[in-house]
DRENMIRO-145413 format. One record per atom (N, C-alpha, C): residue in one letter; residue number from 1; x, y, z. Coordinates in steps of 0.02 Angstrom, whole numbers. Example, Ala and Ser with C-alpha at 12.3 -4.5 7.8 and 13.67 -1.06 7.14 Angstrom:
BEGIN
PT  residu  num  px  py  pz
PT  a  1  660  -284  390
PT  a  1  615  -225  390
PT  a  1  660  -165  390
PT  s  2  642  -112  354
PT  s  2  684  -53  357
PT  s  2  645  2  394
// end
This chain:
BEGIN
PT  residu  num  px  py  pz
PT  x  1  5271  5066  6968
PT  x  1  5212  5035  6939
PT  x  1  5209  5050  6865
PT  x  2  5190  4998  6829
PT  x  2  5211  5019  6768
PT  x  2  5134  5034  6727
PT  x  3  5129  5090  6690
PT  x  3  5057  5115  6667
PT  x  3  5092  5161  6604
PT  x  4  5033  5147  6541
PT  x  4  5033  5165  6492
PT  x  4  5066  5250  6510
PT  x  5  5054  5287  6558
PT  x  5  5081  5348  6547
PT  x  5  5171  5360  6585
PT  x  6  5184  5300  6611
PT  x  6  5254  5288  6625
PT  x  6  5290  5263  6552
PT  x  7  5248  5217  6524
PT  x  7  5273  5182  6460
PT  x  7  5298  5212  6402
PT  x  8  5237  5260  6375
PT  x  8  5203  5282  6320
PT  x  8  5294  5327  6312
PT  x  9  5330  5360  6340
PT  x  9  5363  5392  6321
PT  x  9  5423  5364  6288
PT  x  10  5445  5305  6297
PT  x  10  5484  5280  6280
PT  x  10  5462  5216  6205
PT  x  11  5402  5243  6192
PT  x  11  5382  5189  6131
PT  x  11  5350  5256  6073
PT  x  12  5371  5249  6013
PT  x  12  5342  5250  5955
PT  x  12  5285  5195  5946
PT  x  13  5225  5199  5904
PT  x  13  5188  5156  5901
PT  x  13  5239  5077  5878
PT  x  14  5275  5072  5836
PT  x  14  5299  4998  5790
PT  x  14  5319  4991  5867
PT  x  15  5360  5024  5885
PT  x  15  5416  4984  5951
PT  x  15  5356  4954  6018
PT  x  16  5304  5017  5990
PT  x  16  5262  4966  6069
PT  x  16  5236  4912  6055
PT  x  17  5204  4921  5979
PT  x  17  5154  4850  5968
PT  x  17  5215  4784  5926
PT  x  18  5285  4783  5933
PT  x  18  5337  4746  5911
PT  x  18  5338  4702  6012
PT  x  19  5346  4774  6045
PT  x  19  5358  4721  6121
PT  x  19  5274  4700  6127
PT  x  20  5228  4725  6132
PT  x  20  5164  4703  6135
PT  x  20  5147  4624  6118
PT  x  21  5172  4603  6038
PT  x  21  5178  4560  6008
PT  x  21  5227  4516  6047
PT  x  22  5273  4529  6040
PT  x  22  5319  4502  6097
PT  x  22  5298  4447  6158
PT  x  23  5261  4504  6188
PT  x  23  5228  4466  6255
PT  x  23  5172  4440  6253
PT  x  24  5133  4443  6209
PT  x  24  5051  4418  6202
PT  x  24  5088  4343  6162
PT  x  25  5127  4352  6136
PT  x  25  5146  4270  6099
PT  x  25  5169  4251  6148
PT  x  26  5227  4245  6199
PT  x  26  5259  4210  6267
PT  x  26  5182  4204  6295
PT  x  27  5147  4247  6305
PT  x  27  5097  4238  6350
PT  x  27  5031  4173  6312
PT  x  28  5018  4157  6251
PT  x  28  4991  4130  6209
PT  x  28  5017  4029  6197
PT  x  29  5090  4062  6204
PT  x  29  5155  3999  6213
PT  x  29  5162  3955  6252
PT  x  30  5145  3999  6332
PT  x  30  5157  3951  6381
PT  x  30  5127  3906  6402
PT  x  31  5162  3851  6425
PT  x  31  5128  3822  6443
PT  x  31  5084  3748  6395
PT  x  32  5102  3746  6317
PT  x  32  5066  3720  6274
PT  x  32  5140  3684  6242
PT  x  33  5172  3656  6287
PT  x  33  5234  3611  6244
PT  x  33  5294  3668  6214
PT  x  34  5290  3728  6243
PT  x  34  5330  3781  6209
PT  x  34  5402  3791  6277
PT  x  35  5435  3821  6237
PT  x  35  5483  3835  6290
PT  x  35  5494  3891  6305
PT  x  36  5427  3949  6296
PT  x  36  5436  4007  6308
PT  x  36  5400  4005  6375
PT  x  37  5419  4055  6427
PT  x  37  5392  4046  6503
PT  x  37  5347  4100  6506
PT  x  38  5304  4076  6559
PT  x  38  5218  4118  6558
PT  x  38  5258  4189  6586
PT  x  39  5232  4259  6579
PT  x  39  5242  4321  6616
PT  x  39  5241  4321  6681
PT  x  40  5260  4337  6696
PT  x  40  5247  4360  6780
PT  x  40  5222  4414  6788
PT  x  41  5205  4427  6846
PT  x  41  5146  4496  6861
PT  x  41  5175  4556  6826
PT  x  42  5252  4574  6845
PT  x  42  5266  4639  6781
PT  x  42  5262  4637  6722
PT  x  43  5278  4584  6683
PT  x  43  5273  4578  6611
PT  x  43  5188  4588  6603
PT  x  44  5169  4542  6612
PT  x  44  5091  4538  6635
PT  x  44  5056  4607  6635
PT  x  45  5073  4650  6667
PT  x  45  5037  4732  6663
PT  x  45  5096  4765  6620
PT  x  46  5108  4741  6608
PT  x  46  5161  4773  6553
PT  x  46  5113  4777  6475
PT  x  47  5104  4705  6481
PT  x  47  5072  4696  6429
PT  x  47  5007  4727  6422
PT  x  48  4978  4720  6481
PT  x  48  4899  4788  6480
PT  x  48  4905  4828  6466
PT  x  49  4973  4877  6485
PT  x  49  4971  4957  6491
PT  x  49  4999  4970  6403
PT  x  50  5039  4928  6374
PT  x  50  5052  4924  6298
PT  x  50  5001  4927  6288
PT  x  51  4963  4885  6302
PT  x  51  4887  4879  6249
PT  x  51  4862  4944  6254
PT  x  52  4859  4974  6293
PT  x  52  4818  5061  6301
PT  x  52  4870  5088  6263
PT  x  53  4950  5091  6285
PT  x  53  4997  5128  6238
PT  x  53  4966  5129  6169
PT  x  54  4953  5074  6139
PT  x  54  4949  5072  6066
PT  x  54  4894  5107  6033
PT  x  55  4822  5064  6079
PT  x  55  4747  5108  6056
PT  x  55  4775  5201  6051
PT  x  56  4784  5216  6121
PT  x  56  4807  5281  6121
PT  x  56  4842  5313  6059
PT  x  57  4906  5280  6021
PT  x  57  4945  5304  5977
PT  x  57  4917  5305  5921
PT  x  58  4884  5231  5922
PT  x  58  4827  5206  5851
PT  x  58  4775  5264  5830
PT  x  59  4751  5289  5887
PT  x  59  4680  5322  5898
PT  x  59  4714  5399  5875
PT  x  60  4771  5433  5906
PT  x  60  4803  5502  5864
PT  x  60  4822  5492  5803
PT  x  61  4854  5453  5796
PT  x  61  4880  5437  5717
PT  x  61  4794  5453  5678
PT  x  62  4773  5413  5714
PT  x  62  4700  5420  5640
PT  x  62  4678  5489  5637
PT  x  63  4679  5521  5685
PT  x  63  4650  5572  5695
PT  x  63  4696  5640  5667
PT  x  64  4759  5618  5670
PT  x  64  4805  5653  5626
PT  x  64  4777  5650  5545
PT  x  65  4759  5565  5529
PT  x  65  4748  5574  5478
PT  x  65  4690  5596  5436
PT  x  66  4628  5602  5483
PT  x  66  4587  5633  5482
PT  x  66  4594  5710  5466
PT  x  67  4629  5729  5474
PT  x  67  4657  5801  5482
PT  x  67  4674  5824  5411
PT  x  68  4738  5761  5388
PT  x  68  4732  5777  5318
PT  x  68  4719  5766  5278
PT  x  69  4662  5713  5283
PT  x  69  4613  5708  5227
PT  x  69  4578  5772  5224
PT  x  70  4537  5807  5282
PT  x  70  4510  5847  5258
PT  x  70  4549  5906  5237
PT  x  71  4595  5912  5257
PT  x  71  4655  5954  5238
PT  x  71  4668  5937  5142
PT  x  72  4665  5885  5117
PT  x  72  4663  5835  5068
PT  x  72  4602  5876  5018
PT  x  73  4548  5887  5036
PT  x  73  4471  5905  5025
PT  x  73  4422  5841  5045
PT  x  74  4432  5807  5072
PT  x  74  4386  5737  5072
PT  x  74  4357  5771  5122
PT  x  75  4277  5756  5093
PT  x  75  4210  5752  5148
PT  x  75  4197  5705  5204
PT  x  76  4170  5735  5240
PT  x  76  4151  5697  5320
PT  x  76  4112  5634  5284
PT  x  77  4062  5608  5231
PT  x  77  4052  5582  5200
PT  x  77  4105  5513  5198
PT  x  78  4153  5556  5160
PT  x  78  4202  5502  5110
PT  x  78  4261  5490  5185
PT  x  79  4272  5539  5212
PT  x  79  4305  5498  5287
PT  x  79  4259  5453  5331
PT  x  80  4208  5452  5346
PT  x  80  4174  5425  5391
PT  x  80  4158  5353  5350
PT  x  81  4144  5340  5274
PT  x  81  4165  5265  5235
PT  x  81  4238  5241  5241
PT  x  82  4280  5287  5238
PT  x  82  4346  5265  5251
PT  x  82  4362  5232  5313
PT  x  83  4322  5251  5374
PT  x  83  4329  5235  5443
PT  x  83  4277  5193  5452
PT  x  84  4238  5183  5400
PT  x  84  4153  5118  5411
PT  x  84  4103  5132  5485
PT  x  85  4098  5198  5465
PT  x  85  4043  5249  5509
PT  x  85  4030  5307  5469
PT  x  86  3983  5321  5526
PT  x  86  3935  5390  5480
PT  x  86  3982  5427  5489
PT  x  87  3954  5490  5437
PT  x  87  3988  5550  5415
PT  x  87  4003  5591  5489
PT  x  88  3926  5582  5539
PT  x  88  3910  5607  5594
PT  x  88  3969  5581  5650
PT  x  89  3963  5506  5664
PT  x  89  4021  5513  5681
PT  x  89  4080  5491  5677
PT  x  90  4121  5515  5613
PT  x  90  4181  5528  5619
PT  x  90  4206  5588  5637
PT  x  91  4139  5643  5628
PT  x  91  4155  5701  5642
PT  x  91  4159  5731  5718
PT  x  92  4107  5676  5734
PT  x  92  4080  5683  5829
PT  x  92  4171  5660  5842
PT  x  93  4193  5607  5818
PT  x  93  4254  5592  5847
PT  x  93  4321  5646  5850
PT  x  94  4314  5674  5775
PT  x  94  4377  5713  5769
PT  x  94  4359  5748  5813
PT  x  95  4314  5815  5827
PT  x  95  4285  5879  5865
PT  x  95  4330  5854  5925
PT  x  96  4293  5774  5959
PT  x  96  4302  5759  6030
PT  x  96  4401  5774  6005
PT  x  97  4434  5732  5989
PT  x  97  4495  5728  5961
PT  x  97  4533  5809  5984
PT  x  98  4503  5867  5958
PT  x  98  4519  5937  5928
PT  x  98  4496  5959  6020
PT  x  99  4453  5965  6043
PT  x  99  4438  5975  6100
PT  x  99  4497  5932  6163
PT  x  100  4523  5886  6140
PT  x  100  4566  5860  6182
PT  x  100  4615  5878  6186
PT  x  101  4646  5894  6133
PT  x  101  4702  5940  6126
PT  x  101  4728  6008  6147
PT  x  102  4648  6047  6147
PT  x  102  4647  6088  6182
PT  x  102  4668  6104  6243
PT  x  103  4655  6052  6288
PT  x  103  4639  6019  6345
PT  x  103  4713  6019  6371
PT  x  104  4737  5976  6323
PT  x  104  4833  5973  6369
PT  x  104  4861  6039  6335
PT  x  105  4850  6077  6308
PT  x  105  4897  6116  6278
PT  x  105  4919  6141  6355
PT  x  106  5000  6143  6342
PT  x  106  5037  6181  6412
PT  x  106  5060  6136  6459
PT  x  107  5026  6060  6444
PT  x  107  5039  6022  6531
PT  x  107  5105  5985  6494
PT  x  108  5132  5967  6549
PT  x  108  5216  5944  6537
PT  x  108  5189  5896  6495
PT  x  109  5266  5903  6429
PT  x  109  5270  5825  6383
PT  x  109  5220  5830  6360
PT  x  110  5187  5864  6355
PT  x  110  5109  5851  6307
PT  x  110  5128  5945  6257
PT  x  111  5104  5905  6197
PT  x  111  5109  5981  6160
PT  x  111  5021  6031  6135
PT  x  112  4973  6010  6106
PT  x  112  4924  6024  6125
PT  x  112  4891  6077  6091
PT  x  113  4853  6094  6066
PT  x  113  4836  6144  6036
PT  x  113  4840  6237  6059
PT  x  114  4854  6266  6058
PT  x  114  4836  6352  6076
PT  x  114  4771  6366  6064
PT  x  115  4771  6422  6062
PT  x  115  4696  6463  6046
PT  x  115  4696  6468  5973
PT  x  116  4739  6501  5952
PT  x  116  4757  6490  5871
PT  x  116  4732  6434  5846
PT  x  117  4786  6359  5848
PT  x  117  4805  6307  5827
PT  x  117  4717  6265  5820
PT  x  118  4675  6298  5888
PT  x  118  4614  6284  5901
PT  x  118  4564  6298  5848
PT  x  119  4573  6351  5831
PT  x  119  4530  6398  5807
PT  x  119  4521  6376  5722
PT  x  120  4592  6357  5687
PT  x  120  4644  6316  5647
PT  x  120  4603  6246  5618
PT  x  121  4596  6217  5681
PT  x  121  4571  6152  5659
PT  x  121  4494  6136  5663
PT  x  122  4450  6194  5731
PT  x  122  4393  6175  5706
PT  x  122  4373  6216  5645
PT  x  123  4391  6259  5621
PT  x  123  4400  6270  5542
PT  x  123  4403  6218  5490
PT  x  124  4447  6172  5496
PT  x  124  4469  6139  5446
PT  x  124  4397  6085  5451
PT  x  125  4375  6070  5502
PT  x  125  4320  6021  5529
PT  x  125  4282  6036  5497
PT  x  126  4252  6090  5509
PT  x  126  4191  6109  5491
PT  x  126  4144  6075  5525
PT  x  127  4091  6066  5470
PT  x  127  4028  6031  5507
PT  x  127  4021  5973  5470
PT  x  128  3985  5919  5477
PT  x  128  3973  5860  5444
PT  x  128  3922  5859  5386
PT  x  129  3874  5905  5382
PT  x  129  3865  5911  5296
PT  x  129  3902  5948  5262
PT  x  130  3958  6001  5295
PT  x  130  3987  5990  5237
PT  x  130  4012  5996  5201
PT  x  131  4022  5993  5128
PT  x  131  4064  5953  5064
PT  x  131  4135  5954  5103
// end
């Protein structure tokens, strides 16, 4: 059965949202004078479970980059305009983000924060007022 956590290991974000693209155009194609053929049920959840692959990869990446902006000195302020939300939550997001990590540290294929690494980043967080 094919699901974003069978998938996810074998895609970098470009390579998932390159096949993603891929299949949402065949799937967009068919059927309209094209000679590309509609999915069939695997391609078909193929194409669902990419779509989670990507949010998923999309959603760490930012949160990576979240990391070094404030790592950077940029305020929860000036990240949360960067992301076109409050200061409040971009910060509600990273925390959740930093807490998740926590979470897998240790479980297979997942790398994850320690107690340290923890301790590390809600540091770097801080709080949302500030500077």
């Amino acid at each position: 059965m094919t699901t974003p956590q069978s998938i996810e290991p074998e895609h970098t974000l470009l390579t998932a949202v390159a096949r993603l693209d891929d299949l949402r155009t065949r799937e967009s194609l068919a059927g309209f004078g094209s000679d590309a053929e509609a999915l069939d049920r695997t391609e078909t959840l193929e194409l669902l479970a990419l779509s989670e692959v990507v949010a998923r990869k999309a959603a760490y990446g930012r949160q990576l980059t979240v990391r070094a902006a404030r790592e950077a000195g940029a305020s929860w302020t000036q990240i949360g305009a960067a992301l076109g939300m409050s200061k409040q939550a971009a910060w509600e997001a990273h925390t959740r983000w930093i807490d998740a990590q926590a979470e897998v540290f240790g479980q297979p294929g997942r790398i994850g924060f320690d107690e340290e690494d923890l301790a590390a980043a809600r540091a770097l967080a801080g709080e949302p007022d500030e500077g």
